[in-house]
C-alpha positions as a printed NumPy array, in Angstrom:
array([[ -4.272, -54.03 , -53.41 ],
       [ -1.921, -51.757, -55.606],
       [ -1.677, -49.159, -52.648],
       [  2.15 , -48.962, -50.981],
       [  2.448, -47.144, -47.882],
       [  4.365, -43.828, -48.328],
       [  6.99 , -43.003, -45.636],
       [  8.304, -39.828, -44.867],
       [ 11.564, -38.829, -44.937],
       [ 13.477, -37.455, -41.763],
       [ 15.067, -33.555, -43.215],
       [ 18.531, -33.86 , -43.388],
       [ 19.348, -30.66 , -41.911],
       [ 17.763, -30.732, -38.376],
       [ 19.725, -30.249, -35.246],
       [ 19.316, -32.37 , -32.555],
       [ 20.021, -31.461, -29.25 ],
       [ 19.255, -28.179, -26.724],
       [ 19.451, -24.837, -28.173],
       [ 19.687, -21.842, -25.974],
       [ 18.105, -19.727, -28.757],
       [ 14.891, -21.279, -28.311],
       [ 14.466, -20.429, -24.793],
       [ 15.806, -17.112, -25.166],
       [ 12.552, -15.535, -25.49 ],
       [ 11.086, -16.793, -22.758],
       [ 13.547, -15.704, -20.646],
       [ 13.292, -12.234, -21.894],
       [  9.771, -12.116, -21.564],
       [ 10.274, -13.164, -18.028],
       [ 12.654, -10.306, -17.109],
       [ 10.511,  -8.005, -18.932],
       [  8.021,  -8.852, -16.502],
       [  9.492,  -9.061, -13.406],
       [ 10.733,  -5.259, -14.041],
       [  7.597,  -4.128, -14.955],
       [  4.982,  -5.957, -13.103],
       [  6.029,  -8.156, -10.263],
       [  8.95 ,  -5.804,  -8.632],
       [  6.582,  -2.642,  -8.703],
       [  4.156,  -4.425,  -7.311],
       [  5.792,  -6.11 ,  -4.269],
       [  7.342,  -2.434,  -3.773],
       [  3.582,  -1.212,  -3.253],
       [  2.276,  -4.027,  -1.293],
       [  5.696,  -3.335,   1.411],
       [  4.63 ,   0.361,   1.591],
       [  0.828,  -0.37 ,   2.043],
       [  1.824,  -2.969,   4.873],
       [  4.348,  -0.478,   6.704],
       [  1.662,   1.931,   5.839],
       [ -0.773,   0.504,   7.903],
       [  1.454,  -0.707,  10.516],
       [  2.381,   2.996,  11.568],
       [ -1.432,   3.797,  11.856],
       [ -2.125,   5.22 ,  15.672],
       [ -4.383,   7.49 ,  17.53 ],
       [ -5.436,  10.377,  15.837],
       [ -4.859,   9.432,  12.074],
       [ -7.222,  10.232,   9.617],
       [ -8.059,   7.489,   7.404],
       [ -9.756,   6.198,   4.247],
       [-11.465,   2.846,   4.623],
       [-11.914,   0.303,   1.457],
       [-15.41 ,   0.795,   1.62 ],
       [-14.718,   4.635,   1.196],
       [-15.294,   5.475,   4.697],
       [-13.197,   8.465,   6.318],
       [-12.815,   8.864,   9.906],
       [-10.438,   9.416,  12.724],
       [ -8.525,   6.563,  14.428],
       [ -9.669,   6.983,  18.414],
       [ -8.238,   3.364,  19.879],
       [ -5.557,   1.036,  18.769],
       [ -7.547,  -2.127,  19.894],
       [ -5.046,  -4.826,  19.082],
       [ -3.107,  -5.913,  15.972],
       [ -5.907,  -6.559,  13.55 ],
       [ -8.691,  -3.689,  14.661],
       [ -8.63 ,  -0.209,  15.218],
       [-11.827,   1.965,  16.632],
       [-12.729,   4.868,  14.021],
       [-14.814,   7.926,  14.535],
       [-16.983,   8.369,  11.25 ],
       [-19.026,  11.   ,  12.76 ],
       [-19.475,  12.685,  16.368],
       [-20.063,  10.407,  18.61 ],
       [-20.529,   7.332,  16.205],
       [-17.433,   4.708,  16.434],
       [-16.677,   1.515,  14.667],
       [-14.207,  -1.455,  14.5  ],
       [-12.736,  -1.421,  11.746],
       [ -9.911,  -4.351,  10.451],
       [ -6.585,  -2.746,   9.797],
       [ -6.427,  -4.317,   6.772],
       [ -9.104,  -2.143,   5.238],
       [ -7.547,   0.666,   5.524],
       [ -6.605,   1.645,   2.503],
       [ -5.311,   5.347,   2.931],
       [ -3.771,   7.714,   6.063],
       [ -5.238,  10.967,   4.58 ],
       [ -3.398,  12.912,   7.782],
       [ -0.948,  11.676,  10.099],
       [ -1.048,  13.345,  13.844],
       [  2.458,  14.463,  15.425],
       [  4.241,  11.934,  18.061],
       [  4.177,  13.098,  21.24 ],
       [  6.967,  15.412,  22.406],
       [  9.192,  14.123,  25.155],
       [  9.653,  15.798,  28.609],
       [  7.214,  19.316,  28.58 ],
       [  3.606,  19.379,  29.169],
       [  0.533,  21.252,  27.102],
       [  1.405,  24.483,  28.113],
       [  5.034,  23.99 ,  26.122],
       [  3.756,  22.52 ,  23.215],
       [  1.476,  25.742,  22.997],
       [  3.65 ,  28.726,  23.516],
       [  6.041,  26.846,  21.207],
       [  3.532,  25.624,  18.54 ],
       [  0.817,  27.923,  16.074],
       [  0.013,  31.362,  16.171],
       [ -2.406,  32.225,  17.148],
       [ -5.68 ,  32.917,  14.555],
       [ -6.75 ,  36.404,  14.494],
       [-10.752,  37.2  ,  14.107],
       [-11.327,  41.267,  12.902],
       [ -8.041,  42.439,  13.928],
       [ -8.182,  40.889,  17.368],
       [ -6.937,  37.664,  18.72 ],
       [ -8.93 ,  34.884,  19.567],
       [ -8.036,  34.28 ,  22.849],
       [ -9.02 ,  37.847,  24.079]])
């Protein structure tokens, strides 16, 4: 047979050897992301947890499922007891909750009912008399 094998020749003018400029990119894509994805998310996720953390008696609150109700009992670290309607109450997980619509006042030290009510609202007035009398 008349047929020679052909070899290739190496280019003459290829490095050899690391060069930073290759990775470059990829780290730059990498920072790009971790600004703009990772960091504002892991911001989030710490204010959802502390979120949900501070949840106590009283709160109104938005389930996952789209439920809202009223926390009534702080049953232990994982479930709270929510009113969805009068007189109906469920367990719910804490973990999902996934809104505190309102958040109820902390109780005032020293003073009982009677302070907190001279000192707190006004009042509502119903045709030009108050309601009380």
């Amino acid at each position: 047979m008349f047929v020679t094998p052909a070899f290739a020749q190496v280019a003459g003018g290829a490095p050899s050897g690391f060069d930073p400029f290759t990775v470059l990119p990829l780290v730059l894509i990498f920072v790009v992301f971790w600004f703009l994805l990772i960091r504002p998310q892991q911001k989030k996720m710490k204010q959802h947890r502390e979120m949900i953390a501070a949840v106590r008696r009283g709160d109104r609150v938005l389930t996952g499922g789209g439920i809202v109700g009223t926390v009534t009992k702080v049953l232990n670290d994982t479930e709270l007891q929510v009113e969805i309607a009068e007189g109906v109450r469920v367990k719910v997980a804490r973990a999902t909750i996934s809104e505190v619509l309102a958040k109820t006042e902390p109780a005032k030290s020293g003073g009982g009912e009677d302070q907190e009510e001279a000192e707190g609202e006004e009042t509502p007035k119903v045709k030009g008399r108050s309601a009380k009398g």
